[in-house]
C-alpha positions in Angstrom: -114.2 11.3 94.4 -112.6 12.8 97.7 -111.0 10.6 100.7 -112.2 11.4 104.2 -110.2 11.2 107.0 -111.1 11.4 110.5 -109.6 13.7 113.1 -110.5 13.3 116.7 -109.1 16.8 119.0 -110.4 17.6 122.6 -110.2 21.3 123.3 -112.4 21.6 126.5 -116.1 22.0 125.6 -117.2 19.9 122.6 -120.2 22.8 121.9 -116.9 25.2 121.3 -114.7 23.0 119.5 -117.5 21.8 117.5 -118.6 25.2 116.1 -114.7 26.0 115.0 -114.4 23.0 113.2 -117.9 23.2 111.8 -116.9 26.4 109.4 -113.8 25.3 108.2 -113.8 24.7 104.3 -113.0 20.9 103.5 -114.5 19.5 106.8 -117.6 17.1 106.0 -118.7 17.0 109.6 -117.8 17.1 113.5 -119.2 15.1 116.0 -119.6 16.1 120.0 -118.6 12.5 121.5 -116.5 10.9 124.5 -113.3 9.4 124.0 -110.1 8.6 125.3 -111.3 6.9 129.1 -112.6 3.6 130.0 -113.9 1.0 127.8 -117.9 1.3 128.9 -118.6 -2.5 128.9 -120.7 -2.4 125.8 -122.5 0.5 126.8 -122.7 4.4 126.0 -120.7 6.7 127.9 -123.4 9.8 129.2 -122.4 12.9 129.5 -123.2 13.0 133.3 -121.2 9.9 133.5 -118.2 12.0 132.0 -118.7 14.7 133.9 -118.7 12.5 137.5 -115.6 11.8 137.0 -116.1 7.9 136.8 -115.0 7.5 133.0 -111.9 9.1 132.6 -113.3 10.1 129.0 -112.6 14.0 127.5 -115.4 15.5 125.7 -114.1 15.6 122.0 -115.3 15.8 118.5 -114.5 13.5 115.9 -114.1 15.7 112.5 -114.2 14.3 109.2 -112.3 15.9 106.5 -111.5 15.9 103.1 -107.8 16.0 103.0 -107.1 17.5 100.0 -108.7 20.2 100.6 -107.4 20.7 104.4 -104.2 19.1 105.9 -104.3 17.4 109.2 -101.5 19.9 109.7 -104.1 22.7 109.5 -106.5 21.3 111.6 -103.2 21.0 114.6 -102.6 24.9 113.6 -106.7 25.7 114.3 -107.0 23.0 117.3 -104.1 24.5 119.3 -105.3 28.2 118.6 -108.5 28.4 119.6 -107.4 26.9 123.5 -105.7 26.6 125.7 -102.8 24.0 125.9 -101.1 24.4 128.7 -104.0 24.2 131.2 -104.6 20.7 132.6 -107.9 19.6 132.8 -109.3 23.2 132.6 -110.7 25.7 129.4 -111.3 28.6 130.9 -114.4 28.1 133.6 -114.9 24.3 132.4 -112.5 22.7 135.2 -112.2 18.8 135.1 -110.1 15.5 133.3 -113.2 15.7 130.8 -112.1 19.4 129.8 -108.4 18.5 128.9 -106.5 18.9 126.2 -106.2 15.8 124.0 -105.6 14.1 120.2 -106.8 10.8 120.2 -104.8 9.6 117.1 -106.0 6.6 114.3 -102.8 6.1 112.4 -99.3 6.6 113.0 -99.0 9.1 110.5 -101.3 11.7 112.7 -99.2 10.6 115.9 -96.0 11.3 114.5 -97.9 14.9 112.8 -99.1 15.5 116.5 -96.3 15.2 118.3 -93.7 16.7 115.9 -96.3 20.2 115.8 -96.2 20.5 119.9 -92.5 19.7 119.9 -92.3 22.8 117.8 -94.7 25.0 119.1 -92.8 24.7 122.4 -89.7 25.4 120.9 -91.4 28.3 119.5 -93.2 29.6 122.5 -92.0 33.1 123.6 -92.7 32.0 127.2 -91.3 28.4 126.9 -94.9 27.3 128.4 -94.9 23.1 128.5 -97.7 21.9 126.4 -100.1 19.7 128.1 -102.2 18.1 125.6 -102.0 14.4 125.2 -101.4 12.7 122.8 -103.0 9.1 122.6 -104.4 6.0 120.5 -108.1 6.3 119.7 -109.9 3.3 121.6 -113.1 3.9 121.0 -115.6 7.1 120.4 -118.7 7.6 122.0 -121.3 9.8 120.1 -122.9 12.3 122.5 -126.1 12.6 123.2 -128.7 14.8 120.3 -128.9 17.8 122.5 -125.3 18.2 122.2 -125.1 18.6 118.3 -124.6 21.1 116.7 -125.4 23.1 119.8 -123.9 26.1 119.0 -126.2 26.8 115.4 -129.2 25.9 117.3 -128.5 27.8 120.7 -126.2 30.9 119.3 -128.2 33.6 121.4 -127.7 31.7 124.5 -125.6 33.3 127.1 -122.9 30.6 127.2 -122.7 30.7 123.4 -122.6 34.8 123.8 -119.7 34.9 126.0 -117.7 32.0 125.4 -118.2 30.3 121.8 -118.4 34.0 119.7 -115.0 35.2 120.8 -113.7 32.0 119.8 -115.4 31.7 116.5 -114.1 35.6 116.1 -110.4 34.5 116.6 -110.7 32.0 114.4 -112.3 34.5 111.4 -109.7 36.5 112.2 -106.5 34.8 111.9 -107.7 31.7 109.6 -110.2 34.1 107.3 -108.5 31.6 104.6 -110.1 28.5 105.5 -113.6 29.6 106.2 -116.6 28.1 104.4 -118.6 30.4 102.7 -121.9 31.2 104.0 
């Protein structure tokens, strides 16, 4: 019987980060939610109330995965390659706090694997470009609303998902070929 561990990464958009974690080979599933802002008193966090500002929340997915068949380590590798980590509070045309970069941790064993990976990849980068992405506890995750899941396999003619999610998912055939699911 396999474990499952959870994984919770904020890249910018959720429909993005969602449909590069979806096709990775030992992920069980990725879900769009709201995490790493204000409790909400009880209540769901909505994505309009993200997006004012209000909640201090990041759009993130919460990715369950089978770790012996992908490391934590490899889902780091993927997260940081496919955006951008040294933009605050922006991916690309998505500008605001709920776009930022951001690992919302659940033990210390993923802390200490975050932190150690961006230390490096700074000391690695040609450039010496700070890395931005926060690195926090998990407080609590809100699950986003229905429209928002899986969002890129039911809307991947849409313009948006044209332009901005298929040169992402590309990237990530190309340099992780490896880890892909088969279809």
């Amino acid at each position: 019987m396999s474990r499952k561990e959870v994984a919770i990464f904020g890249g910018g958009c959720f429909w993005c980060t969602e449909a590069v974690f979806q096709s990775l080979k030992g992920v069980i599933s990725v879900l769009p939610g709201y995490a790493g802002g204000l409790p909400a008193d009880g209540k769901l966090s909505t994505y309009e109330e993200v997006c004012s500002g209000r909640t201090g929340h990041a759009e993130v997915i919460k990715i369950e995965f089978d770790p012996e068949l992908i490391k934590y380590e490899t889902l780091l590798t993927v997260f940081f390659a496919t955006h951008d980590p040294s933009t605050p509070n922006r991916q690309g045309n998505d500008v605001g706090e709920q776009y930022r970069s951001t690992i919302l941790y659940s033990t210390e064993e993923q802390r200490e694997e975050a932190e150690k990976f961006i230390e490096e990849l700074e000391k690695s980068s040609k450039e010496g470009g700070e890395i931005v992405t926060e690195v926090k506890p998990l407080k609590e995750f809100y699950e986003a609303e229905d429209y928002h899941k899986n969002y890129y396999k039911r809307n991947s003619s849409a313009p948006y998902c044209q332009v901005v999610i298929n040169p992402k998912l590309q990237k990530v055939q190309e340099k992780f070929a490896e880890l892909l699911k088969k279809s």
